[in-house]
C-alpha positions in Angstrom: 141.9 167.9 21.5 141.8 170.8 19.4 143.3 171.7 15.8 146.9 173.3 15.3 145.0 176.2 13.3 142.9 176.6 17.0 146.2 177.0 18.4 147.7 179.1 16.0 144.5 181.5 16.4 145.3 181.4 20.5 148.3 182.4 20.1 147.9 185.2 17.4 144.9 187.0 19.5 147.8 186.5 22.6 150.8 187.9 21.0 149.5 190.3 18.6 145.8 191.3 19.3 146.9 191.2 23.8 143.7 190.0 24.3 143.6 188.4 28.0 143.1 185.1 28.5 139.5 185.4 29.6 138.0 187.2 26.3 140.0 184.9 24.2 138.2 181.7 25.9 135.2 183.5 25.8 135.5 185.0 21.6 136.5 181.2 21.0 134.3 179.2 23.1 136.4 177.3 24.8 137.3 176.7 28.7 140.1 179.1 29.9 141.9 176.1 31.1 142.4 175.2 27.6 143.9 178.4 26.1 146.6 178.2 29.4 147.3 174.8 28.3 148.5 176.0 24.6 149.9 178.9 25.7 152.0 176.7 28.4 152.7 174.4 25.6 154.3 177.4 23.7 156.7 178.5 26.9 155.2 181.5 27.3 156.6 183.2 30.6 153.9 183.4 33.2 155.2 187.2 33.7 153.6 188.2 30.4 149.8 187.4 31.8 148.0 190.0 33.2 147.1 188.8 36.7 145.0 191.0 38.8 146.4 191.2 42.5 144.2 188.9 44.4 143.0 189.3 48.3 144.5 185.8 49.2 147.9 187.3 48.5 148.4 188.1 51.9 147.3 184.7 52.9 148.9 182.3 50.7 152.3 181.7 52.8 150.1 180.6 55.5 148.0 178.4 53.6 150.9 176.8 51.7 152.7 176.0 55.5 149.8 174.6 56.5 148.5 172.5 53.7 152.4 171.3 53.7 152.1 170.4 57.4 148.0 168.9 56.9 148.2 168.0 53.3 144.6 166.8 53.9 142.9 169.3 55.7 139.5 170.1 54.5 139.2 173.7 52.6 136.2 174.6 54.8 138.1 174.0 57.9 141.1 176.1 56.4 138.9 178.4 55.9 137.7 179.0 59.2 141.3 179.3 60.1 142.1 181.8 57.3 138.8 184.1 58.1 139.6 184.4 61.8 143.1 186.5 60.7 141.3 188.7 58.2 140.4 187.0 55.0 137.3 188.6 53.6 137.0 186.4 50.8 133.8 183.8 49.9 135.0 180.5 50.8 133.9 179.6 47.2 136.6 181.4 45.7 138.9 179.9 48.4 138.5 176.3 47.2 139.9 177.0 44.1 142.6 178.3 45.7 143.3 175.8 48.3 143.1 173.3 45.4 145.6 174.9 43.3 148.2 175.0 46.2 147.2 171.8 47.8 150.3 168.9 47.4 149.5 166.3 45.1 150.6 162.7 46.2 153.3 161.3 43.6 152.0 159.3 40.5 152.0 155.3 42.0 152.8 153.1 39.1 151.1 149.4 38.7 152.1 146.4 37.8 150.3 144.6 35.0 148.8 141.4 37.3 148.6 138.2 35.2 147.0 135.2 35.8 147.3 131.6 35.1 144.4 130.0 33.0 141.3 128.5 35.9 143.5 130.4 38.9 141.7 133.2 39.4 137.9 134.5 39.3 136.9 138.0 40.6 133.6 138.9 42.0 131.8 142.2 42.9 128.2 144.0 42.6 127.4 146.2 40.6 124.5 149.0 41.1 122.0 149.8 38.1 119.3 151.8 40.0 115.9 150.5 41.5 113.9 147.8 40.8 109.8 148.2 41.1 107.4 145.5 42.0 104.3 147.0 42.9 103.9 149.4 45.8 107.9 147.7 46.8 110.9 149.6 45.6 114.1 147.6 45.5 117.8 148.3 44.8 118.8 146.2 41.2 122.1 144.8 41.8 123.8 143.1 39.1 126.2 140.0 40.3 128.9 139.7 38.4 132.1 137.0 38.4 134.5 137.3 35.5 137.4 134.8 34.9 140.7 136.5 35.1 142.4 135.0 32.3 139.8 134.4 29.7 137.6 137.2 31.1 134.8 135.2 30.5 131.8 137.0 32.5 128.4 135.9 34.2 125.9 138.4 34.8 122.7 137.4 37.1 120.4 140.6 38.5 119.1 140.1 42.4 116.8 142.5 44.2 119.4 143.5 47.1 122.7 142.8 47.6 121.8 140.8 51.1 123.9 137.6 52.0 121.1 135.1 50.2 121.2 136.7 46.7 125.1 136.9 47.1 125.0 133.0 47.9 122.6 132.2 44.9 124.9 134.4 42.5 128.0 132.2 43.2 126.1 128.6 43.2 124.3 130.9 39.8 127.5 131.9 38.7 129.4 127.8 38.9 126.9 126.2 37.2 126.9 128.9 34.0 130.5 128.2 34.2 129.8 124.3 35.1 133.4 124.6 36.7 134.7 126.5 39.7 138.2 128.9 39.7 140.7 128.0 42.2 140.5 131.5 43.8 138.1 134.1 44.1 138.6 137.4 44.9 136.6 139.5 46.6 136.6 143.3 47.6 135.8 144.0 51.0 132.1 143.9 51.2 130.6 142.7 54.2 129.4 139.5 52.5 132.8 138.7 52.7 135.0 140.3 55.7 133.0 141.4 58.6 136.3 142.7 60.0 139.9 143.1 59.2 143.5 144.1 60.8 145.9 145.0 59.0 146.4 141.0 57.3 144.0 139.6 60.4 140.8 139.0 58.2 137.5 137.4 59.2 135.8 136.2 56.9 131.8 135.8 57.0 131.1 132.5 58.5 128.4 131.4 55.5 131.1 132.5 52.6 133.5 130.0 54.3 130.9 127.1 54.3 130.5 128.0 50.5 134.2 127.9 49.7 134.3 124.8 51.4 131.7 123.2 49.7 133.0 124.1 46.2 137.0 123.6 47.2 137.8 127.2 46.6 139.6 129.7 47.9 138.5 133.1 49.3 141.0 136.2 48.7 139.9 139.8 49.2 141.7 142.5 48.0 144.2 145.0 49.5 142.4 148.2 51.3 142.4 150.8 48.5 143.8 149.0 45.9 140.9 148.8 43.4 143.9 147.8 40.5 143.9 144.2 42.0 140.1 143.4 40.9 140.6 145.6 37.9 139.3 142.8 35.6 135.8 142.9 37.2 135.8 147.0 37.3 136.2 147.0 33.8 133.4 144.4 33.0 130.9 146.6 35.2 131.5 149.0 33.1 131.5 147.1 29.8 128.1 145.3 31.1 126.5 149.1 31.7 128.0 150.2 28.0 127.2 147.1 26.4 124.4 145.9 27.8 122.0 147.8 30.3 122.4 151.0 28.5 118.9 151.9 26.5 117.4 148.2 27.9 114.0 147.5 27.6 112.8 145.0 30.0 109.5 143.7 32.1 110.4 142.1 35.1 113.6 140.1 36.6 113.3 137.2 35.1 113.0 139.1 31.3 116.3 140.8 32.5 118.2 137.8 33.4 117.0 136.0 30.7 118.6 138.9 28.5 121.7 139.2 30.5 121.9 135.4 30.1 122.3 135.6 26.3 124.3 138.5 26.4 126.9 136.4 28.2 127.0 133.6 25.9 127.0 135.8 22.8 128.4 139.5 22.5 130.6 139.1 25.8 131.9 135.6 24.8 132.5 137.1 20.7 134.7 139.9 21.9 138.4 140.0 21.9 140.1 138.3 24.4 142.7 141.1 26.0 144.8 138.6 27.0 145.2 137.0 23.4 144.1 139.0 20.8 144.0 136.9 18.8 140.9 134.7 19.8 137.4 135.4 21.4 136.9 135.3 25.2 134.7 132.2 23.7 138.1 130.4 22.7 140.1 131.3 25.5 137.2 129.5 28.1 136.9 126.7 26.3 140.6 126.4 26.5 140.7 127.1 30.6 137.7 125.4 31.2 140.2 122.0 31.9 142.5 124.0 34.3 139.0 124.8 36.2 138.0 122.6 39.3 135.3 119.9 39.3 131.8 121.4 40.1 129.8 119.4 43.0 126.2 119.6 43.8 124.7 122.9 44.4 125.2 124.6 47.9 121.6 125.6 49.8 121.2 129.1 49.0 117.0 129.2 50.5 116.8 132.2 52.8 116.3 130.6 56.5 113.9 132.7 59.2 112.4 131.9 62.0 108.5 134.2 62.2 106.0 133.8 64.8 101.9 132.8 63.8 99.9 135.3 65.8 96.1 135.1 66.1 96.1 135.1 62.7 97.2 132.2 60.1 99.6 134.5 58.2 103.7 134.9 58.9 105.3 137.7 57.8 108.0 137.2 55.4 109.7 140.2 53.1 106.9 142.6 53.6 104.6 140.5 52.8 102.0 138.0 54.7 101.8 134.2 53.7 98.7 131.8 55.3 99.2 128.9 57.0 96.3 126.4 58.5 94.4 127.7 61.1 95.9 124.5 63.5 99.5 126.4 63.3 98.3 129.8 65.1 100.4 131.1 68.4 103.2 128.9 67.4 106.9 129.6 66.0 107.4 128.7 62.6 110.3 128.6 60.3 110.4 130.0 56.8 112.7 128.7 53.9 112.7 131.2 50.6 114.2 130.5 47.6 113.9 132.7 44.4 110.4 131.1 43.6 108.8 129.8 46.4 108.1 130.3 49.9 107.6 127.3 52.3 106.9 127.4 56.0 107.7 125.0 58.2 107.4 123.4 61.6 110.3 120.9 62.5 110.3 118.3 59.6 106.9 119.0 58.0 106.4 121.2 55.3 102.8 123.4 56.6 102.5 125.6 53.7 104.0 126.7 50.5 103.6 129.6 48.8 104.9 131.3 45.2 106.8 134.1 46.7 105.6 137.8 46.3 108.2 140.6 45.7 105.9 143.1 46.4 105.2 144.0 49.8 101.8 144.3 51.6 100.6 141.6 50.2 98.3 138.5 51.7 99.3 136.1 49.6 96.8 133.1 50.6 96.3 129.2 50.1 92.4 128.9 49.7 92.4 125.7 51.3 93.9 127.1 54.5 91.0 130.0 54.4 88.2 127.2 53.8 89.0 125.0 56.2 89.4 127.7 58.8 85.9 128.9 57.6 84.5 125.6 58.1 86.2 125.0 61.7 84.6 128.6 62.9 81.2 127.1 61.5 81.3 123.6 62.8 82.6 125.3 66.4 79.5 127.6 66.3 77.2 125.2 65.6 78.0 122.0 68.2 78.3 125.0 70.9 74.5 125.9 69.8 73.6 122.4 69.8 75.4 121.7 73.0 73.3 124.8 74.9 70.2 123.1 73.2 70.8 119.8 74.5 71.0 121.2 78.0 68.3 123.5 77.9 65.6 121.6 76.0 66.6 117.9 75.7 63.9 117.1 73.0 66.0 119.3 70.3 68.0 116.2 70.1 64.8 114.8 68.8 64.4 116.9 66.7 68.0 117.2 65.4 67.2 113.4 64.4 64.0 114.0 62.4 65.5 116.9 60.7 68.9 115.4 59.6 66.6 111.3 58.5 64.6 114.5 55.9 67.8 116.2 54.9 67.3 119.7 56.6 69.5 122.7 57.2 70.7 121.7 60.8 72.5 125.0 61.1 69.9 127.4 60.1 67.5 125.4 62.7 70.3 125.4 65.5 70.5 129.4 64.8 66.6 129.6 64.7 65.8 127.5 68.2 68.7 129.4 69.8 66.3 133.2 68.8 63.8 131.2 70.2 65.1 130.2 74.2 66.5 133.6 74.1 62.7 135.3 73.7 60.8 132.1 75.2 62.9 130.5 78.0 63.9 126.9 78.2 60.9 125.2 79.7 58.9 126.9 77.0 61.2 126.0 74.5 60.9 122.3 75.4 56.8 121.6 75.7 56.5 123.3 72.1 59.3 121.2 70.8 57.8 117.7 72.5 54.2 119.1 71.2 55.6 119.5 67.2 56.8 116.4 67.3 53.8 114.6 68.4 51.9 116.6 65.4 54.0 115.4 63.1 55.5 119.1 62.5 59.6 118.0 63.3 60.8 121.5 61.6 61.5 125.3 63.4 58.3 126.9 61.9 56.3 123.8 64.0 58.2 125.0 67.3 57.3 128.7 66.2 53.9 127.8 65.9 53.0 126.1 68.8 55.0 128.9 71.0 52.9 131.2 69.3 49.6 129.4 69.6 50.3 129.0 73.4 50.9 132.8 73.9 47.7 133.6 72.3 45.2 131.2 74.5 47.1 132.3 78.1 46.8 136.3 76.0 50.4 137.0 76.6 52.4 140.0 74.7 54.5 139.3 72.2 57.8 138.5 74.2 60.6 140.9 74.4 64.4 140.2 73.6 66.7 140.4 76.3 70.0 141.6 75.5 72.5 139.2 76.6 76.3 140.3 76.9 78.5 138.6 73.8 79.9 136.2 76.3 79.7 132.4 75.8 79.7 132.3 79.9 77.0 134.1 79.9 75.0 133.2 77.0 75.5 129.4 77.5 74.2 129.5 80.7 71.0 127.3 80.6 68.5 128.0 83.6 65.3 125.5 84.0 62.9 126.8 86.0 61.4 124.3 88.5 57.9 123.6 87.8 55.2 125.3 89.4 52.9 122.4 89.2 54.2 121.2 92.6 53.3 124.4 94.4 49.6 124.3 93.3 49.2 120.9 94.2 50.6 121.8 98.0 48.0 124.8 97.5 45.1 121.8 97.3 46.0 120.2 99.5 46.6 123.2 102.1 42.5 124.2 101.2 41.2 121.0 101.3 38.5 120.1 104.0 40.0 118.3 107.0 39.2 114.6 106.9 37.4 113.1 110.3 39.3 111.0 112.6 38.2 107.6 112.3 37.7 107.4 116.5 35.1 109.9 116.2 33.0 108.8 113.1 32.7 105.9 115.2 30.9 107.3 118.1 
């Protein structure tokens, strides 16, 4: 608004000065709309403005007839229409013009929509930017439910707007209230209607077990008519005003924990619009008996059925969670609530997890890791022993001694594997039987004796042979017969031929 001396000074620099209505705006720094409006106001005659001709003169019958006959036509598509008979204006320029001769749709009046006290609730989201945890960027959605007659309001903040946080702000929203409204009323998000006909709704499936449970009833709103959830508009915009404007805050829970007391103390002190006279506080405590009965809580955990690959880890929200090694190549199901993260596998509970709102994440049970550290160990080890056994049955021997003394059966299962691979099995096995009969029942008594034996027969030092990483082929044990035979058939092939007894005889 401006002063009645501003106005006066319009209208002296119009009528006496004949300044145009440009350099007047511009002298008095103010918007030319503004010095139209006052000189309007003063029933000046259009005629006495200087109006340059314009080029859409030539136009504007057309445009009027056809903005009369399309009253929603787009300006850039009229435009097209305008520049193929001869308009040679910027289509800039042509939006204002369109706009000024475009029909306006009559002023609808409302009526002011009352409520009875515990009737009525209303219930929408509310957008207040992004929300970061990490390298994870989420959308910060406010839920809000406000009581129509008391216009007493929750506030709870979610990370998305999905079906589960829109479950958890209603069971979030009834036990704040520790009541629950006879009807709630709903704009036509897709949490609510997945589709709708003219009056033919369908409701979401999930929101009708949820209105069951709590008794209530489900109403959305009329297509564009935003003045029927008006209440819950209004506190969006109070809760922005009031509340998140200027907010400093660390992480969800700080927020909600502020939004919390912001609920039960400047929202609830305010004046209730319905009865001036007392605060929204009042008026609640006096609805809160026309309210309905609140049961137990309604199962909000997020349900998801996620597949173990060759790796103990499901994926879950962007993020990986471990379960035991025994649960691999298997179909799991997950069940998420605020806080935690459980998996499961029909009735048993496998894992559980605090859940991560990051994303990339391993989040990890160190028991799962250990144990499968240990079954990877122990696996290695009894398929080493296992070769052993085959290829040089004194190891077992051995084994014995070693464990009665408290030895490192691993590191000696490793060590006597090195040495079949360089040595062979029958080799393997005489130094093995020899240590132990010398009283040396430890690897570095094998060693020894394989090395003393290379030395007298003045062998090389052996070579390593390169085996392919392939259990079937390096668990093959081959014992080579024993050439002893063969050199005893060799005497006996060499040996003088004994005399037939006939002729020693004669």
């Amino acid at each position: 608004m401006i002063s009645a001396e501003f106005e006066a000074a319009i209208l002296r620099l119009y009528h006496a000065e004949k300044w145009r209505i440009g350099t007047i705006a511009a002298q008095l720094g103010v918007h030319h709309t503004t010095v139209r409006r006052v000189l309007a106001q003063a029933q000046i005659p259009a005629g006495r403005q200087s109006i340059r001709p314009s080029i859409a003169d030539p136009y504007l019958s057309f445009i009027v007839a056809t903005l009369e006959k399309y009253p929603r036509l787009r300006a850039s598509r009229l435009y097209e229409m305008v520049r193929q008979r001869g308009y040679p204006g910027r289509p800039d320029h042509f939006r204002s013009i369109v706009a000024r001769f475009r029909p306006r749709p009559p002023a609808e009046a409302y009526l002011r929509l009352r409520s009875l006290p515990g009737e009525q609730a209303q219930v929408d989201w509310g957008h207040f930017g992004k929300l970061n945890v990490g390298r994870a960027v989420r959308p910060l959605m406010g839920f809000v439910l406000v009581l129509s007659w008391s216009r007493q309001i929750f506030l709870r903040f979610y990370p998305g707007a999905a079906m589960p946080y829109f479950l958890r702000g209603h069971v979030d929203a009834f036990s704040f209230l520790e009541a629950v409204p006879r009807v709630l009323l709903y704009d036509n998000l897709k949490s609510a209607v997945l589709e709708r006909v003219g009056d033919a709704i369908h409701f979401h499936p999930t929101l009708l077990e949820l209105s069951a449970h709590y008794r209530y009833a489900p109403r959305p709103v009329a297509v564009a008519r935003g003045n029927e959830k008006g209440r819950v508009e209004r506190a969006i915009r109070y809760i922005r005003d009031s509340f998140f404007a200027a907010r400093v805050w660390t992480g969800l829970d700080d927020l909600n924990a502020q939004a919390l007391d912001w609920c039960c103390g400047i929202a609830a002190d305010r004046p209730c619009p319905e009865d001036t006279g007392r605060t929204v506080r009042e008026a609640f405590a006096a609805e809160k008996q026309y309210l309905l009965a609140l049961p137990d809580p309604f199962p909000t955990e997020e349900r998801i059925e996620v597949e173990a690959g060759k790796t103990p880890y499901v994926r879950f929200d962007l993020n990986d969670y471990s379960v035991p090694h025994t649960h691999v190549r298997r179909t799991l199901v997950v069940l998420a609530s605020m806080e935690t993260v459980r998996v499961i596998e029909g009735n048993d509970v496998v894992a559980t997890h605090l859940r991560s709102w990051d994303r990339g994440q391993q989040i990890e049970d160190p028991a799962h890791i250990q144990d499968l550290v240990e079954s990877k160990h122990e696996a290695r080890q009894h398929r080493g022993m296992d070769r052993l056994h085959h290829a040089a049955p004194n190891s077992q021997r051995l084994f014995l001694e070693i464990a009665q003394r408290g030895g490192n059966l691993g590191s000696v299962t490793s060590g006597l594997l090195r040495l079949l691979d360089l040595h062979g099995a029958a080799a393997v096995e005489e130094a093995i039987a020899e240590a132990l009969d010398r009283g040396a029942p430890h690897l570095a008594g094998v060693r020894h004796v394989l090395d003393h034996k290379r030395h007298e027969r003045g062998l090389a030092p052996p070579v390593p042979v390169r085996l392919p990483d392939d259990a079937r082929v390096r668990d093959i044990v081959v014992r080579p017969h024993s050439l002893r035979d063969y050199e005893a058939l060799q005497e006996d092939t060499h040996a003088p031929d004994a005399k037939d007894p006939d002729e020693s005889q004669s």
